[in-house]
N, C-alpha and C positions, 0 to 999 in steps of 0.2 A: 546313292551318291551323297557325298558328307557337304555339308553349306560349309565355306569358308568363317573362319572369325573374323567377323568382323569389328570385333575393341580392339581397342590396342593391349599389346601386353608385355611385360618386361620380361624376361626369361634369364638361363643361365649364360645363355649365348653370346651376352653385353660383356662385352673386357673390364675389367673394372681399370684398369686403364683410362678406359674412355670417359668414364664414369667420372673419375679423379681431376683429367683432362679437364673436362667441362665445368666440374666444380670449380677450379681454378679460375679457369676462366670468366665464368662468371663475376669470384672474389674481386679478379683483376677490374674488371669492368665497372664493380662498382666503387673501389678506389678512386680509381681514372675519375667518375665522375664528381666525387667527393673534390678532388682538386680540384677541376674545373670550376665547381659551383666556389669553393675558395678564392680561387682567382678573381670570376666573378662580382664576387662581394667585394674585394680589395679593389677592383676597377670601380664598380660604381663608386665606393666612397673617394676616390681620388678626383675624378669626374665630376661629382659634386662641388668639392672643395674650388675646382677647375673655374666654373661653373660661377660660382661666388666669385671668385675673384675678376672674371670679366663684366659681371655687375658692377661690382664696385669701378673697375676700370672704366666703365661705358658712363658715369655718375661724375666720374672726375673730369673725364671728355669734356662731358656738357657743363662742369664749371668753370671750364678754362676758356672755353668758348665762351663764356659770360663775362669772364675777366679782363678776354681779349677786345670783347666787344665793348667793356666799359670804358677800357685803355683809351680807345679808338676814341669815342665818346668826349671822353678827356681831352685828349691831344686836340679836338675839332676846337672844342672851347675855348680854350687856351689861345688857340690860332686866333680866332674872332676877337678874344679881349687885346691880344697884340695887338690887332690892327688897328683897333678901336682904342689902342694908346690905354688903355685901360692896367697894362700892365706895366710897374716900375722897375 
């Protein structure tokens, strides 16, 4: 009784067809990912830029809110020195 093989083995039985097929495919495959990672990279760096500029927004927030709060500050003053005839 003959033992089966057990390796693998390529013979002439493969189409080359197939063979062609699959090359392709694969070529395809790693294009495809080539973009993607392109993309990628173009998204982080917009994202970052993003990113910065809501820093700087969230920085100008809290000066305004400081500005508003001295205004306030101000206006109380002014109230006081009127009453207080202080003002001509």
């Amino acid at each position: 009784m003959e033992e089966p093989e057990t390796r693998w083995q390529i013979d002439k039985r493969i189409p080359l067809a197939l063979i062609f097929t699959v090359s392709i495919q694969t070529i395809a495959v790693g294009v495809w990912i080539g973009g993607i990672n392109s993309r990628v990279s173009t998204l982080e760096s917009v994202s970052g830029r993003y990113i910065e500029s809501g820093d700087k927004l969230i920085r100008l927030d809290e000066k305004m809110n400081s500005v508003q709060q001295q205004q306030g500050e101000i206006k109380e003053e002014l109230r006081r020195l009127a009453v207080r005839g202080g003002v001509k």
